[in-house]
Phi, psi and omega in degrees: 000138177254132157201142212202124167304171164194124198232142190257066216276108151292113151268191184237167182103157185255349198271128148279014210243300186300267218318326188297322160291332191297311179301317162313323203281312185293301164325323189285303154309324189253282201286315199224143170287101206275005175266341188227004181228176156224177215228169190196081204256151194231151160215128167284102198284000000 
């Protein structure tokens, strides 16, 4: 059995190196419980 989120983040800004922290840091914190899941972030241009 599998299970699994999909969460659809817009940020604003042009830097990817920042959004990409940003985005790591809202994951880490937020989005996903990191003692029993991991995590994957993709970008779309």
């Amino acid at each position: 059995v599998r299970q699994g989120k999909v969460f659809d983040v817009e940020l604003a800004g042009n830097d990817r190196t920042s959004a990409e922290g940003a985005l790591k840091e809202a994951c880490d914190r937020l989005l996903a419980n990191t003692v029993i899941e991991t995590y994957k972030v993709e970008f779309a241009e």
